[in-house]
C-alpha positions as CSV (number, residue, x, y, z in Angstrom):
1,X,126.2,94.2,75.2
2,X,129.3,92.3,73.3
3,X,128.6,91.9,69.7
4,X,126.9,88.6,69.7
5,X,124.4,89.5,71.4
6,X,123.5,91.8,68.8
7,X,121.9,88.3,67.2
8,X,119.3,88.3,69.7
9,X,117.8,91.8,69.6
10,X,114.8,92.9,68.1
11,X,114.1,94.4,64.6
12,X,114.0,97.7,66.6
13,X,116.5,97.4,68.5
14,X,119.1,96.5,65.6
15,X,117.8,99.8,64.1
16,X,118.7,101.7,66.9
17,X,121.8,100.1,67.6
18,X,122.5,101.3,63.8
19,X,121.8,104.7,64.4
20,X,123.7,105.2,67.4
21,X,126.9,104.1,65.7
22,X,128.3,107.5,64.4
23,X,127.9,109.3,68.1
24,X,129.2,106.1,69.6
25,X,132.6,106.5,67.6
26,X,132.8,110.1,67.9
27,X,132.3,109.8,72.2
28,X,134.8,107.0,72.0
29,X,137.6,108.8,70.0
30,X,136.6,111.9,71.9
31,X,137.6,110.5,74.9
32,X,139.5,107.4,75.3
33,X,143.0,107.1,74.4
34,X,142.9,105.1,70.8
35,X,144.0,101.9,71.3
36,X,141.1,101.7,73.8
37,X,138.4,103.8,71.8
38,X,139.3,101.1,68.8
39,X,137.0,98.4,71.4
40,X,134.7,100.4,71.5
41,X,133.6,100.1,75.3
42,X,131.0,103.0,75.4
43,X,127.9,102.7,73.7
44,X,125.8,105.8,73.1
45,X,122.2,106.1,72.3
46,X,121.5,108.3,69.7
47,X,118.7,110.2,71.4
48,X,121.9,111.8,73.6
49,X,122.3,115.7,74.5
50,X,125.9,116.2,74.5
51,X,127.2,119.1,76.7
52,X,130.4,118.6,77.8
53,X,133.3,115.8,76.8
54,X,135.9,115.5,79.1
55,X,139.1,112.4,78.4
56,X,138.8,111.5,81.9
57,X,137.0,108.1,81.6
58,X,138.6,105.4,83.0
59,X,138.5,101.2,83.2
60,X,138.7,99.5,86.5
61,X,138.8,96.1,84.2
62,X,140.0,95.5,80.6
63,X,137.0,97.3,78.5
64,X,135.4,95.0,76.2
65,X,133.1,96.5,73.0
66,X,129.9,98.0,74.2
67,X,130.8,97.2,78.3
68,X,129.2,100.4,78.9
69,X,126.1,101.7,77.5
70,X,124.4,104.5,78.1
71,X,121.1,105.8,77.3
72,X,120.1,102.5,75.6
73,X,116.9,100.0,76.7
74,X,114.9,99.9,80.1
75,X,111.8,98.3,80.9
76,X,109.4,98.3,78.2
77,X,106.2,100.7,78.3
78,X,108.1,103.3,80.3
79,X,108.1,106.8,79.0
80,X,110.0,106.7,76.4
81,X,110.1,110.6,75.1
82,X,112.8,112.3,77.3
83,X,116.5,112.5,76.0
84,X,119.5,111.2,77.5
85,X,121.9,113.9,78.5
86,X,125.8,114.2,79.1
87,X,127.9,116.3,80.4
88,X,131.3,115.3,82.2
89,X,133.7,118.6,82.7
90,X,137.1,118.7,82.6
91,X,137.4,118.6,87.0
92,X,135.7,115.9,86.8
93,X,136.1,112.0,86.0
94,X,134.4,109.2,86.1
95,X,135.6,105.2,86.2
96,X,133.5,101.9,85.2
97,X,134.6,98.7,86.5
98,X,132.8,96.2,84.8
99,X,129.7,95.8,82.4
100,X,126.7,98.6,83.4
101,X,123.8,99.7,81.5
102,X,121.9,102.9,82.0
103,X,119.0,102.8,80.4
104,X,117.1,105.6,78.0
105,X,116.3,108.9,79.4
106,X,119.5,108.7,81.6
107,X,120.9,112.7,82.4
108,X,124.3,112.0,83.5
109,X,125.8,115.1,85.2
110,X,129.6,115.1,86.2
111,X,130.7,118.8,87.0
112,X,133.1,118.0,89.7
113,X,134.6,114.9,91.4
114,X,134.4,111.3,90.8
115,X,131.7,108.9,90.4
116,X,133.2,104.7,90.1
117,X,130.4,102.1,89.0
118,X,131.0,99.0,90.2
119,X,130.4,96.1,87.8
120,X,126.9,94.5,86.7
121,X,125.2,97.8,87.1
122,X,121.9,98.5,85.7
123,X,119.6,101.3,86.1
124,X,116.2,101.6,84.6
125,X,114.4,104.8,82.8
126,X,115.0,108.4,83.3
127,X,117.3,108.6,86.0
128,X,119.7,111.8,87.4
129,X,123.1,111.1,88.5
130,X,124.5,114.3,89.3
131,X,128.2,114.8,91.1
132,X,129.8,117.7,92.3
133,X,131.7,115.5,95.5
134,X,132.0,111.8,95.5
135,X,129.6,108.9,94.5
136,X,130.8,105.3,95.1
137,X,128.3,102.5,93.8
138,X,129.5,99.3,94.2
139,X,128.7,95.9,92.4
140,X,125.1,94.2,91.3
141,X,123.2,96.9,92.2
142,X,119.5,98.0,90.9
143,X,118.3,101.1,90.4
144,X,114.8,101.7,89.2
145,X,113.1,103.9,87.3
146,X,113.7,108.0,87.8
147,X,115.8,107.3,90.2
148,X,118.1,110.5,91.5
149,X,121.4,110.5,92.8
150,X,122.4,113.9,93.8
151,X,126.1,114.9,95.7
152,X,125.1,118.8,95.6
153,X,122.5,121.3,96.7
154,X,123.6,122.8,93.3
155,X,123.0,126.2,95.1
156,X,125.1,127.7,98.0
157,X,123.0,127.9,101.3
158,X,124.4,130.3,104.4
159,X,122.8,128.7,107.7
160,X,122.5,131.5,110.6
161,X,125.6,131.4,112.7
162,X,127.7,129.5,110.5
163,X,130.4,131.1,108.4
164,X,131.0,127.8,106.4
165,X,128.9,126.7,104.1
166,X,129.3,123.1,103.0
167,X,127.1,121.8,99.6
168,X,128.0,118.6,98.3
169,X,128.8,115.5,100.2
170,X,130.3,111.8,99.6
171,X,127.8,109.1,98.6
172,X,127.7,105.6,99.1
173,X,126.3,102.7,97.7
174,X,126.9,99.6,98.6
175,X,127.1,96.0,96.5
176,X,124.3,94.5,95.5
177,X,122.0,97.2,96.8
178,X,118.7,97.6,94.9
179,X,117.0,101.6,94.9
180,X,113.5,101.2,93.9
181,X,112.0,104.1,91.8
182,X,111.6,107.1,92.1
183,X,114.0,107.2,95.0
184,X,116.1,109.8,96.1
185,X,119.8,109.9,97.8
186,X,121.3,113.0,98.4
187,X,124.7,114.2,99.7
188,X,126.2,112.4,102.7
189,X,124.4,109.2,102.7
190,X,125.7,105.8,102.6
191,X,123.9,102.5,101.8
192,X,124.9,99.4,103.5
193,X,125.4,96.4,100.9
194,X,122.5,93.7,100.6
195,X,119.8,96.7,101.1
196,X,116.9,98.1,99.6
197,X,115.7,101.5,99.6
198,X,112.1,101.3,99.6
199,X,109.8,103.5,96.5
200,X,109.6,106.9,96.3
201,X,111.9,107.1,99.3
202,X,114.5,109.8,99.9
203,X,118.2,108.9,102.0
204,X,119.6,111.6,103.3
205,X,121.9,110.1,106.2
206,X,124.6,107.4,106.7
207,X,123.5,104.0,107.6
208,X,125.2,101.2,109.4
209,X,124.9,97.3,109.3
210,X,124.1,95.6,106.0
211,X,120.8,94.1,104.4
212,X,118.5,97.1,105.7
213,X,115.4,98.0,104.3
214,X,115.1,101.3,104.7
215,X,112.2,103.6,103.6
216,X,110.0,106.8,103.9
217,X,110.8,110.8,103.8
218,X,113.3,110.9,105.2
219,X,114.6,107.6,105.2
220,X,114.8,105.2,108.1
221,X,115.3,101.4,108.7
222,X,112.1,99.5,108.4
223,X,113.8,95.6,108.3
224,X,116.9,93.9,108.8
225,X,118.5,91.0,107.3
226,X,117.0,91.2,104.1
227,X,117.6,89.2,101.2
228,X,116.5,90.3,97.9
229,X,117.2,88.7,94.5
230,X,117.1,90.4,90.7
């Protein structure tokens, strides 16, 4: 959202955009160098649960005023009750490369690693992002609503006969790739580009190819050569 488009929002809207402009500044100057915080690139709803600030943000683009918004809009008639939530630790970073929009209700959870957003990202109501590893998502792509994207079991497991214990794991997710709602992808799974992972689904593998529809609990490939448009 660039400031003309501020001329096209709703009564409502303009309100809340109003109201979110104090903790906007304040995560901006919290965390960005100046000369970058003075664009203003992040904007932060006001119904936000700050935990933890950390200064390691970064651009993959020149940041333009309100590139990056965060805990603002969604699909109308959506619960509309639960609080967005931050927390990015100091071990842990997280770069946007283009515009992206994640919607109200959004808990973003960064305690370790990285997490990079590709450009023209959107993701709908109420969804987790959580990273302890690595999460790559790459341009155009869809999330829906309460969507979860968790690197980490969160909680250290000992398997018999195994003296190493591994938790967290890489995720992938390809361009253009649209996650319908209330989907799950957990550690070690990659999404080939052009694909959709079917509702209430749960990815918990790598997958090969491109343009899969995959789907079910666990996961599997149900169609190839897909084409989807937004």
């Amino acid at each position: 959202m660039e400031i003309k488009d501020v001329f096209s929002l709703k009564i409502r809207d303009i309100f809340s955009l109003i109201i979110s402009l104090p903790i906007t500044i304040y995560v901006n100057f919290r965390c960005l160098p100046f000369k970058t915080a003075l664009k203003l690139p992040l904007f932060i709803g006001y119904r936000t649960h700050i935990d933890k600030l950390s200064r390691n943000i970064k651009f993959g683009c020149e940041p333009t005023t309100f590139m990056v918004r965060i805990g603002w809009g969604g699909t109308e008639g959506r619960e509309q009750g639960k609080k967005n939530y931050l927390l990015l630790n100091e071990n842990s970073s997280i770069q946007f490369n283009g515009r992206c929009t994640m919607s109200s209700g959004i808990s973003l959870i960064l305690d370790l690693g990285l997490l990079e957003i590709g450009d023209d990202f959107f993701c709908n109501k109420n969804c987790t992002i959580s990273c302890n590893d690595r999460i790559i998502i790459g341009d155009h792509a869809l999330f829906g609503w309460n969507v979860e994207i968790l690197d980490s079991d969160n909680h250290k497991v000992r398997h018999k006969n195994k003296e190493k214990v591994c938790n967290h794991g890489e995720i992938k997710i390809g361009a253009h790739v649209w996650v319908a709602s209330f989907s799950h992808i957990l550690k070690n799974s990659c999404i080939p580009d052009g694909s959709i992972v079917a509702y209430h689904s749960l990815v918990t593998k790598q997958f090969e190819g491109e343009k899969l529809l995959l789907g079910g609990c666990p996961a599997k490939v149900i169609e190839e050569e897909i084409e989807w448009e937004r």
